[in-house]
C-alpha angles and dihedrals in degrees: 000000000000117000129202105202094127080075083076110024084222104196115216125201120250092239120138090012086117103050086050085054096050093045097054085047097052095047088053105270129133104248095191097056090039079057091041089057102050091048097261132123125203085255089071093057100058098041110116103239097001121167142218133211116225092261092062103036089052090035088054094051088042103044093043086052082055100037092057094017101234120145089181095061095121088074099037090059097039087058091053090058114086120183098268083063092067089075114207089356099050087046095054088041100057089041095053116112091239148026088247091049088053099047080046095059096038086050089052094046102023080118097068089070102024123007093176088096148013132235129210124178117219133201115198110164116297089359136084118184125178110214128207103210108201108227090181142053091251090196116191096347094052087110091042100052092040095052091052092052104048088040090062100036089057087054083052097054096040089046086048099047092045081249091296083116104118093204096189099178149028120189125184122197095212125080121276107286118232087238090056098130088064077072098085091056101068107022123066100210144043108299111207118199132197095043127138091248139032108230148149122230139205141148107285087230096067086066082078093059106118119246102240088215102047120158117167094191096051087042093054085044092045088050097055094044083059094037089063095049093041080069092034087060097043100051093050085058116081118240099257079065106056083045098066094045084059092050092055091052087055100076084190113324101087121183129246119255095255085054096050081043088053097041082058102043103238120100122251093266098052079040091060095033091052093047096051082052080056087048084242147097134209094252085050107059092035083061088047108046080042084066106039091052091043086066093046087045088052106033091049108020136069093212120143114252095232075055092055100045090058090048089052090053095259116142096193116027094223094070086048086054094047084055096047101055082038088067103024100058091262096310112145120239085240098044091048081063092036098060081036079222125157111265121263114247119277124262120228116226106211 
């Protein structure tokens, strides 16, 4: 699939980069030429606040998978990463009261470490389910990443609880992986594919379970301090940037471009000016994200197309469709399933 991240030169935080290295190392692998490959040097991994670029960050998941050949890495990462190496975050969110504090705080902050998606945690009756909500077209590496993520956070909840979280169900929004019998060694439940979000569900009533190691002062203390990178990463990304992360939180309902202007402070016209400097416009990376994601949505999800179109902010399908062939040379949103193909390169609407 082709990605267009370099639309928004998204820069990602060097976090976990170590832990990747020291598990290719340890199965065998050469961690200098894995980091050779994906344009990265050892310097990069020891900088305090460094940053990636999307090509790296996604080089360095692809080419670790290659050098130890191991298409089920993500587990096997998100397994190495216990909650002190969450930094800050990991910090506020063992300290919380409770375990929903503690989901609260790592959904508010959950872009200090990764900024490639979002969390919210639901409650609807019995059930509580905590939901990634992917802000970016994750490419080759989607399963990878994903994997990582719910495997930690599930250490997370079980370190935080003192191991009384009933976790009752994983879903996973991508297709069954070949390696899906590795599964059932690192989740303690039953893992469903091929669903329309990737969560993870509990009984409500376990968000009550006190943390063991609560601490309401270094909480509150934790929290700032993420809350000041939280800005700190956000005023180093452009603002094309910030804008598609507020598209992938839309699921839908996207806002109109006064209300993106207002969300970042600046009024319509700085808003328009800023973008051009960017060489884009609002319309123009809402079309774009909508396709990106509608090849995502088609190539690893069994969602309907009528389903698709509404999370894409489509109101008729057949406008969704329109929109589809107009960018994809004609193809059809269901035959571009259908021949299972990559997707053409985007057009850019000028």
């Amino acid at each position: 699939m082709k990605t267009n991240h370099s639309d928004t030169t998204i820069q990602l935080p060097t976090n976990y980069l170590r832990n990747l290295l020291d598990l290719v190392e340890a199965r065998g692998g050469n961690g200098a030429d894995m980091l050779l490959r994906a344009g990265m040097n050892q310097a990069q991994i020891e900088e305090i606040d460094g940053q990636l670029s999307w090509e790296q960050f996604s080089g360095a998941l692809r080419e670790s998978r290659n050098e130890i050949d191991e298409p089920g890495l993500g587990l096997y990462l998100g397994s190495q990463l216990t909650i002190t190496t969450h930094g800050l975050l990991g910090l506020a969110a063992m300290s919380s009261p409770t375990l929903s504090d503690a989901a609260q705080v790592a959904c508010q902050y959950v872009a200090t470490r990764t900024p490639l998606v979002s969390m919210r945690l639901e409650q609807k009756g019995l059930q509580a389910s905590l939901t990634i909500d992917e802000l970016y077209v994750l490419g080759d590496i989607r399963a990878t990443f994903l994997e990582a993520l719910t495997v930690t956070l599930l250490a997370v909840i079980d370190f935080v609880s003192g191991g009384q979280a009933r976790v009752s169900q994983v879903n996973f929004a991508f297709h069954t992986p070949a390696y899906s019998s590795l599964y059932e060694a690192f989740f303690p439940c039953p893992v469903r594919f091929n669903q329309e979000q990737n969560q993870i569900i509990l009984p409500a009533a376990d968000l009550n379970i006190p943390s063991r190691l609560a601490d309401i002062q270094v909480q509150r203390q934790a929290a700032q301090q993420c809350e000041q990178q939280l800005k700190q990463w956000q005023e180093r990304q452009k603002l094309s940037g910030q804008i598609r992360m507020m598209l992938g939180r839309a699921k839908g309902r996207f806002p109109g471009f006064e209300q993106v202007a207002d969300e970042l402070s600046l009024s319509p016209r700085t808003l328009r000016r800023r973008l051009a400097e960017e060489g884009t416009s609002y319309q123009e990376l809402l079309e774009i994200w909508r396709q990106e994601m509608a090849h995502q949505y088609l190539r690893t999800t069994n969602l309907s197309v009528q389903q698709i179109s509404y999370l894409l902010g489509y109101n008729d399908p057949a406008n969704f469709g329109r929109a589809f062939r107009k960018r994809n040379e004609g193809i059809s949103p269901l035959r571009f399933r259908q021949q299972g193909q990559e997707a053409p390169a985007i057009s850019r609407s000028e």
